[in-house]
N, C-alpha and C positions, 0 to 999 in steps of 0.2 A: 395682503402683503404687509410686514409689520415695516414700523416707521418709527423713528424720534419724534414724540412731539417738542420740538427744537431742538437741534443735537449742536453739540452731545449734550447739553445740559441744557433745560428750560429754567428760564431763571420769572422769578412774579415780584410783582411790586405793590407797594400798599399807596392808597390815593392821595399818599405825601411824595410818591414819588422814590420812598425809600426799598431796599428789600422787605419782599413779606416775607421774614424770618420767622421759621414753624410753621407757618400758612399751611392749609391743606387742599391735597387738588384731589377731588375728587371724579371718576371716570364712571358713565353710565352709557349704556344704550342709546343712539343718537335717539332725541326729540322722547325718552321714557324716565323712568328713574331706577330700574332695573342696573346693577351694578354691572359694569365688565371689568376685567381684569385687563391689565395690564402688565411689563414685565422692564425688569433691570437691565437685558441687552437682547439686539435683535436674535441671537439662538434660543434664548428662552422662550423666545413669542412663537416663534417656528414652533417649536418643541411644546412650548404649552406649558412649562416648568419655571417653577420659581416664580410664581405669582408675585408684583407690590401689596403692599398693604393697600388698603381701598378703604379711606381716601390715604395716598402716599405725602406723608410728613415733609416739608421742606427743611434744608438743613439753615443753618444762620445767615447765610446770603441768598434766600429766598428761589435755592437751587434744586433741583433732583433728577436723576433719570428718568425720565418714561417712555416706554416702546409699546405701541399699542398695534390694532392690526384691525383696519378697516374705519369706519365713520365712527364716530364717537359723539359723546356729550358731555361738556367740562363745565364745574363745578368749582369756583377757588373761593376759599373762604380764609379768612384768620386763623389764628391758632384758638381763638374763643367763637368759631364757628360762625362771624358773623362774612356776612356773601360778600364779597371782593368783585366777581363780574363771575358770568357762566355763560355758555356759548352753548345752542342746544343741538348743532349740529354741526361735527368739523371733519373735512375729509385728512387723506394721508398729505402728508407735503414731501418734499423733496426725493425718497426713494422710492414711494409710491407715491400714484396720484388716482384718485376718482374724483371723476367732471370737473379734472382740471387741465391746465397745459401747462407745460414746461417750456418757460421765456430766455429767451437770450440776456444778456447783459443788454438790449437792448430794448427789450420787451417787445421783441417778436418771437411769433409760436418757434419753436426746436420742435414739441411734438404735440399732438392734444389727444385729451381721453375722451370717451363718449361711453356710456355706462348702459347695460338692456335690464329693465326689471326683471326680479327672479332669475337673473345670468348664472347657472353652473358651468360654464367651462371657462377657458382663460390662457392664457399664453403667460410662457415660463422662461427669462431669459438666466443662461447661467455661463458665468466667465471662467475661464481656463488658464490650467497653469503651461508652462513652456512647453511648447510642441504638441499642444492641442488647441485646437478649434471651439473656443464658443459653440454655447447652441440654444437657438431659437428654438424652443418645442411649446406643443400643446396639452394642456389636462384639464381634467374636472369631473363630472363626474358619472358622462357619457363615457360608453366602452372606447370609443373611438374617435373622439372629434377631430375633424381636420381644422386645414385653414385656410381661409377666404383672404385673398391679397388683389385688392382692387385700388384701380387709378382712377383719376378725372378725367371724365370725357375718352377720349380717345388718345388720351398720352400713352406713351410704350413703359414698360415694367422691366428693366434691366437684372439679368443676376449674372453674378461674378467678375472677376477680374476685368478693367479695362479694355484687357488686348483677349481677352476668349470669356465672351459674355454668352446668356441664352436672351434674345430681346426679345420683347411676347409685345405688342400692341393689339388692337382692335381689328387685326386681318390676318396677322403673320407670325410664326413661331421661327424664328431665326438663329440657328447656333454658328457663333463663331472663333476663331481662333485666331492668333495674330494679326487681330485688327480686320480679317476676314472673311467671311460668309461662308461655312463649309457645308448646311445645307440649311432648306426654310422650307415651310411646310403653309401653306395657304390652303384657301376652297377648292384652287386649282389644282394644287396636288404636292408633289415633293419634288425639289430643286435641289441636286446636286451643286455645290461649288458656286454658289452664286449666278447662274448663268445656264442654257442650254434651254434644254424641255422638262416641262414637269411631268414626273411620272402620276398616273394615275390610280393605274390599278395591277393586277399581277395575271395573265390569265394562264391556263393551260389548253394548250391549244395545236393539236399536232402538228396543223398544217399551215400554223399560222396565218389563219383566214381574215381574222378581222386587218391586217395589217396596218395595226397602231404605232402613232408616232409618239404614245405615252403610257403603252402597256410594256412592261418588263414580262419575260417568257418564265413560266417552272424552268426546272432541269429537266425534267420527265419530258416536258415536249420541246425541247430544245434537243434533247437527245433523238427522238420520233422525230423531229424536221431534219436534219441531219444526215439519217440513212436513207432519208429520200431522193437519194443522189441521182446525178443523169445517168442513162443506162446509154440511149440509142437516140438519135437525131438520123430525119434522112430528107431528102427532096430527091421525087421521082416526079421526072414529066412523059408525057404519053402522045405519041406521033403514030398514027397511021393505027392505035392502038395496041401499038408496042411502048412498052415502061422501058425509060431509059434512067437511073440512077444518075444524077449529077452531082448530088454531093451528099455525104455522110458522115456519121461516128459509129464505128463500133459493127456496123452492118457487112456480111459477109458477101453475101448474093439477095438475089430478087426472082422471082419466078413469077411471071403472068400466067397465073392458073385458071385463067380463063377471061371471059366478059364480066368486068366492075370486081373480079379476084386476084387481089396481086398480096404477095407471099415472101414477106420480108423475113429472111435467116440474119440474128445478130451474132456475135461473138462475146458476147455475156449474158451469164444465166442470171434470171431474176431470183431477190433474193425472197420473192415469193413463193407458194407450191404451186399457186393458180393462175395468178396474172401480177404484170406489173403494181409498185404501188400506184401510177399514175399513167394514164396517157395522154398527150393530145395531137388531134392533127386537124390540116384541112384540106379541103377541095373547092371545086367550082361551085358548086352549089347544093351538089345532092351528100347529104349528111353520110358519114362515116361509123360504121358498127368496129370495136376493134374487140378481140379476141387474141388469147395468145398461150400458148404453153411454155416450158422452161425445159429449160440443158438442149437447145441453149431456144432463147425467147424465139415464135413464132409470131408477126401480126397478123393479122389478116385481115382487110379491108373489104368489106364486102358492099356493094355498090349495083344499082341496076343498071350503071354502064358506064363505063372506062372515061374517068374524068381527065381533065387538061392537064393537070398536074396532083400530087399529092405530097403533103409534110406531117411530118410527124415528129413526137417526141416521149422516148421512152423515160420512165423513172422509174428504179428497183430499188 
């Protein structure tokens, strides 16, 4: 990053104190004697154009330009070449800095740099004119570099406005909006609205088996549980081995078609070819086979002897 060495104008003095009027500063390679160049304003340095002379002449008040770009080695001598002082190593100042900080009026840190040997990539900040946004970006000379934004310890890392931040700490991804929480995102899962259950995962599941209090359903099987509607409900109790219906949905008549066969007619055809999507029922103890055909449903209980009562429940 190019810089002023003293801006705008670095001024030298000779060891009386006076200016070093014609003095020459000469610019090397930090800690070499290899020349670098230097330049008249910071677009040349960018650009690379309009090289100083090396070493650059001071004028009669022991002044000149120079805009250099990266670590340096300074050289000042008189104007009859004898050395005035040289420094074998000097970073950027004020618009850049390496392995320096940037102090308050107070001489406390504003920000500090920290420097990686052999470092090609770098962060680029660049300022905007009216109705545009600044922008923080990255380059160098990776296709791709991103960028690593870390805090101490377990402090939270805020972005954006006050009243509708993204806060990210060491557990939580939290986005919010007028001050607050519209949703956060943890190990446990994702939180709507500040508040409720976290969802976890998303399943597809026809008949919604697992019956999660933090899975969200597809559409596919929300649509599948859906047309799983009630078809038929019935309770039939059985005296002397006569089925007597006491209460139903849907069910038209009943036929005791014999010992442990009883022969439920509904008034809705299943929206199956074969059988219901579903059935269940009970009895006294001996288990229930159900069977049925359609237009309209038939059940049929089959049973090795006429239980105490029987319930059931269709689904098409």
């Amino acid at each position: 990053m190019p810089y002023f060495l003293g801006a705008p104008k670095v001024q030298f003095f000779d060891s009386n104190g006076d200016p070093l009027s014609f003095g020459k500063v000469h610019i090397f390679e930090p800690g070499t004697s290899s020349p670098k160049d230097s330049y008249p304003t910071i677009a040349d340095a960018i650009a690379g154009t309009n090289a100083n002379a090396n070493p650059v002449i001071l004028d009669s008040r022991g002044e000149a330009v120079i805009v250099v770009n990266g670590q340096i080695k300074v050289q000042v001598t008189d104007s009859s070449d004898v050395d005035i002082w040289s420094e074998s190593t000097i970073d950027a100042i004020g618009g850049g800095v390496l392995d320096s900080d940037i102090l308050d009026s107070n001489d406390n840190e504003i920000l500090t740099f920290s420097s990686t040997t052999s470092a090609i990539n770098y962060i680029t900040a660049t300022n905007a004119a009216t109705g545009n946004a600044p922008v923080l970006s990255t380059g160098g000379s990776d296709a791709a570099p991103g960028l690593n934004v870390d805090t101490k310890g377990s402090g939270a890392m805020t972005l954006g406005s006050q009243d509708a931040p993204v806060v990210i700490d060491a557990d939580t991804i939290d986005l919010q909006t007028g001050g607050s929480s519209r949703a956060d995102l943890n190990d446990s899962g994702l939180r709507l609205g500040g508040a409720n259950a976290r969802v976890t995962t998303v399943l597809d599941e026809d008949d919604m088996s697992s019956d999660s209090a933090t899975a969200l359903a597809t559409q596919q099987s929300i649509n599948a549980y859906s047309t799983r509607i009630l078809r038929t409900w019935y309770y039939v109790t059985y005296s002397g081995g006569i089925p007597t219906l006491q209460d139903s949905y849907n069910v038209s008549s009943i036929v005791d078609s014999g010992v442990g066969i009883l022969t439920i007619v509904t008034d809705k055809d299943s929206t199956l070819a074969d059988h219901p999507a579903g059935v269940a029922g009970s009895h006294a103890s001996t288990p229930i086979n159900f069977t049925s055909t359609v237009s309209p449903i038939t059940v049929i209980n089959t049973m090795n002897a006429d239980p105490d009562s029987v319930r059931g429940v269709v689904y098409g």
